[in-house]
Structure formats: C-alpha cells, structure tokens
C-alpha positions as CSV (number, residue, x, y, z in Angstrom):
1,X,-3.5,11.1,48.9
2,X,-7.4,10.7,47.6
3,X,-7.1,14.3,46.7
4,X,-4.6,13.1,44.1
5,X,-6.1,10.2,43.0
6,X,-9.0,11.9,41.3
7,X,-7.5,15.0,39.5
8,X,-4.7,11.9,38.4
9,X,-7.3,9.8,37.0
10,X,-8.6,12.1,34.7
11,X,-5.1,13.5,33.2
12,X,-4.5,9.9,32.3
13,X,-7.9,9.5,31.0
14,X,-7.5,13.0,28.9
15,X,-4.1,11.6,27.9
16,X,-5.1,8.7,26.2
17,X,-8.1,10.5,24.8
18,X,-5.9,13.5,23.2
19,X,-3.5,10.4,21.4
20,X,-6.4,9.3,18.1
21,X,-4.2,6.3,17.0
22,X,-3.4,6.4,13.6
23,X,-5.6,4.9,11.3
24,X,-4.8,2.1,8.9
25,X,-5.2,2.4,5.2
26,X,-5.8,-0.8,3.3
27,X,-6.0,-1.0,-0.7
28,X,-7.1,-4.1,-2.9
29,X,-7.4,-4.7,-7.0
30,X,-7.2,-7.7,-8.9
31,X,-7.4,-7.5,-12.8
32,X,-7.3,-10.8,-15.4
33,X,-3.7,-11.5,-14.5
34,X,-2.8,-9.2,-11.8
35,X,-3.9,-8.2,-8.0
36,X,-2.2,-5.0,-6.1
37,X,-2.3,-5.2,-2.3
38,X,-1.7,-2.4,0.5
39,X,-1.9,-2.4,4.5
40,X,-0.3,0.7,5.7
41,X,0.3,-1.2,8.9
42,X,2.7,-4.0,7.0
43,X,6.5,-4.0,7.1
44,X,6.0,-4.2,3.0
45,X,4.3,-1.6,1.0
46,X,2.7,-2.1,-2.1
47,X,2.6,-5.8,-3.6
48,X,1.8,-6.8,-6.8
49,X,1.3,-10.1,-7.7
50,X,1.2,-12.1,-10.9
51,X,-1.4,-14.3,-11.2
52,X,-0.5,-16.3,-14.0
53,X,2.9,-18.6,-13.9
54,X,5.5,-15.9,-13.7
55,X,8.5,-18.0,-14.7
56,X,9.1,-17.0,-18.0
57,X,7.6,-13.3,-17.3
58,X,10.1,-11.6,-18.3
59,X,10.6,-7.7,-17.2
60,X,8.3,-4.7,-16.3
61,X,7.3,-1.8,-16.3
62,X,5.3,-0.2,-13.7
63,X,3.5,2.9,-12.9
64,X,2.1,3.9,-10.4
65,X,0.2,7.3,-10.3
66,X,-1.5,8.9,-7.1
67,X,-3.6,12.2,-6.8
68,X,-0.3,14.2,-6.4
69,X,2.5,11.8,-6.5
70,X,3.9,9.1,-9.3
71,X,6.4,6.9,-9.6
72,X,7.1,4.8,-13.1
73,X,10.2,1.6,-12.8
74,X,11.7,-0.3,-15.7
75,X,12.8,-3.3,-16.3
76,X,11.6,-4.9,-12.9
77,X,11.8,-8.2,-11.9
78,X,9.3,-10.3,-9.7
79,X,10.9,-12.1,-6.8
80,X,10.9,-16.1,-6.8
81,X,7.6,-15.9,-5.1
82,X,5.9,-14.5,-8.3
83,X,5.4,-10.5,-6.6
84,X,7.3,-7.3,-6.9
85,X,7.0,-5.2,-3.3
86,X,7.6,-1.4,-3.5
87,X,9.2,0.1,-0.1
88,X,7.0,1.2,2.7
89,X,8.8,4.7,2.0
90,X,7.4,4.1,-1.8
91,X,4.5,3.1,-1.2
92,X,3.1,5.8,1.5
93,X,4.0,8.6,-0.5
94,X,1.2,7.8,-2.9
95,X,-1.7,5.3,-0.8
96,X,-3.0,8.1,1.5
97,X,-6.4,7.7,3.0
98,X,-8.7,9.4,0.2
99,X,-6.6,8.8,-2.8
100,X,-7.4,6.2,-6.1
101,X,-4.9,5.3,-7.2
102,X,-4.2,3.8,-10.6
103,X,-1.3,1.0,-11.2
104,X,-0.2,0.1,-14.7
105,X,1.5,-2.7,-16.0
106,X,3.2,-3.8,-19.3
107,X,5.2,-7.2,-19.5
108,X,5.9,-8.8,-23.4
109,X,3.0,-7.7,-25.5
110,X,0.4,-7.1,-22.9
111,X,-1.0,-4.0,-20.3
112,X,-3.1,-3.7,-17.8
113,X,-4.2,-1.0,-15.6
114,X,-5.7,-2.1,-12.2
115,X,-8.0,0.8,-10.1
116,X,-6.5,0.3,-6.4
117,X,-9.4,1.0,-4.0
118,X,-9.9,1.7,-0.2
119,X,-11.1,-1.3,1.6
C-alpha cells in the first residue's frame, strides 16, 4: 500500500499542475454618456450602458470592431434597465486577451467612440 501512496500523490499533484485554469479577461470604458463593460467569466457578454436618462433614447447603432473580428447592429434598443447586452457567443469572438477593441455609438444626432481596455 505505501508503495502506492507515493507514486499516487504525485500523478494527482502533476494533474492538477498540467490543467492552467483559464484565465479571465475583463474590459472597462466609460465616455461622456456611455460606459462598455466585459468579464469573460459572466453569463452576459458585452454591456453597454447609457449614462444619461435613456427613456426617450431612441434606436442605435453599434459597432463594435476587434483586431480581426467586427460586428455592426441597427436599430437596437436598450432594455428597461437603460443597457443593451451582446451574447457571450458575441461578445468572445472579439474581447480576447490582447486585443483593443474600439465600440461606436450613434443614437439621434450624436456619436461616440469608447476605447475598451484590459483591466
């Protein structure tokens, strides 16, 4: 049995070393009337929230561009919590680990761009 014990110690100790967990990926920007949140690890992906009173908001257009991926919506509505959430699916497709990537918005007669960074 102690011959066992030792040789069985280490595997488990090699196993767990060999299995790197995978690392989380958070993204933050906040602009005059806008902030953009990411957590790889959430159930949501990307959220973008209107800072202003978004009652009379009206529709939007987003894009979102990535080092190698982009995505552009129309005519999108924030949710009665005043944010618009892109799907986890979405949403990892472009916030990899060493990207920047670069989310406009235009909603009635103004635009903004917010710079997304790694946090």
């Amino acid at each position: 049995m102690k011959k066992w014990l030792f040789p069985l110690v280490i595997v488990v100790i090699l196993v767990a070393a060999c299995q790197s967990p995978e690392q989380e990926v958070h993204y933050i920007a906040k602009s005059e009337h806008w902030k953009a949140i990411y957590h790889s690890n959430g159930d949501e992906g990307l959220r973008l929230f209107y800072l202003g009173n978004h009652d009379d908001l009206g529709p939007l257009e987003i894009t979102i561009e990535g080092t190698k991926e982009s995505q552009s919506l129309s005519d999108v509505q924030l949710n009665k919590d005043g944010y618009y959430s892109f799907t986890k699916k979405e949403s990892e497709k472009i916030f990899k680990r060493e990207t920047k990537p670069m989310v406009h918005v235009q909603w009635q007669s103004d635009s903004e761009t917010l710079e997304v960074k790694n946090h």
